[in-house]
N, C-alpha and C positions, 0 to 999 in steps of 0.2 A: 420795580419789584411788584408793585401792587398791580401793574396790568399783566404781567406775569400770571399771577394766581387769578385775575379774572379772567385770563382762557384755558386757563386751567380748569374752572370751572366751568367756561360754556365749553368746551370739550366734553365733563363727563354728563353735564345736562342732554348736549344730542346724541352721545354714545349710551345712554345709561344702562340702556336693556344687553345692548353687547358686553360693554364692561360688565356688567350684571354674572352675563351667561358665562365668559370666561373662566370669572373669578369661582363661580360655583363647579367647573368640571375642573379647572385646578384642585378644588377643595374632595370633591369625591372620585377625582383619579389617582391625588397622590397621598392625603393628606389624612382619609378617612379612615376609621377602622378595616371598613369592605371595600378598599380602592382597586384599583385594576392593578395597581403593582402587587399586593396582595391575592388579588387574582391568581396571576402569571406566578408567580412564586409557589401559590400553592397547588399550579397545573404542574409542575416541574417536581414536586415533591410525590404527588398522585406517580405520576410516570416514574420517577423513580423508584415506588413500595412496588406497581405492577412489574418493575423489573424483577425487582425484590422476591416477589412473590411468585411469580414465573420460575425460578429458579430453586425454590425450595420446594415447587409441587412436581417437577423434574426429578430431584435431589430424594424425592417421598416416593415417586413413582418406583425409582431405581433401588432402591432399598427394601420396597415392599416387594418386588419380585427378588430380588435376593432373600426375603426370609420366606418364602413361598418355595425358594430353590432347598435353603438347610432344610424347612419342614419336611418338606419329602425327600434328601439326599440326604443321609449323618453324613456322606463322607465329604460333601458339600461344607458341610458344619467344618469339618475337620481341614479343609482347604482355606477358609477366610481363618481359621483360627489359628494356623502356620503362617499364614501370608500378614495380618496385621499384627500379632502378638509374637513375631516372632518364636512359635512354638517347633517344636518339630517331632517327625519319626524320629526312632533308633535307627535306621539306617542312611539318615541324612546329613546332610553340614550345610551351614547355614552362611551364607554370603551379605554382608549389609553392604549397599554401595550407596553412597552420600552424595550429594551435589556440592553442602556447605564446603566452604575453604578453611583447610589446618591452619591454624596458627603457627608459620614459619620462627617464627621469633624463638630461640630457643631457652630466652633470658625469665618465662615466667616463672611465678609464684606457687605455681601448683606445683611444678615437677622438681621429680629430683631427682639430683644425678646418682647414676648408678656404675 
């Protein structure tokens, strides 16, 4: 046991400086507050707010030329306001067509029989 632990020790006697160096990039690569994994984490986070962002300056573009369009067309105005509010002329009918799925089941809670 005891010549165990002494080359144990002349190991980190001629290695000192390397064991030294290791131990210090394990410490500020994974360990530190500003480690590299923190890094790389908050490159992936940047990139994803720039997608983020990208996306609502698009979202901004396309809506500020839509109220550039109602500014100078009322009947512009009067087109988004049929088309999202479900509004309408008198001489129209109004069609909703849905993607969702009815509830086949015919056993709910809500309905009743008539």
């Amino acid at each position: 046991m005891g010549k165990i632990v002494s080359n144990i020790w002349q190991l980190i006697r001629r290695f000192k400086y390397q064991i030294t160096t290791i131990i210090c990039i394990l410490i500020v690569g994974f360990l530190d507050e500003d480690s590299i994994m923190k890094y790389i984490e908050l490159e992936y986070q940047i990139s994803d707010l720039k997608t983020e962002i990208a996306k609502y300056e698009s979202q901004y573009q396309k809506d500020s030329e839509e109220l550039k369009r109602m500014q100078r067309d009322p009947e512009e105005m009067a087109r988004i306001a049929r088309e999202r509010y479900f509004m309408k002329k008198d001489n129209e009918d109004i069609f909703v067509l849905s993607s969702d799925e009815k509830n086949t089941d015919n056993s709910s809670n809500d309905e009743t029989p008539e």
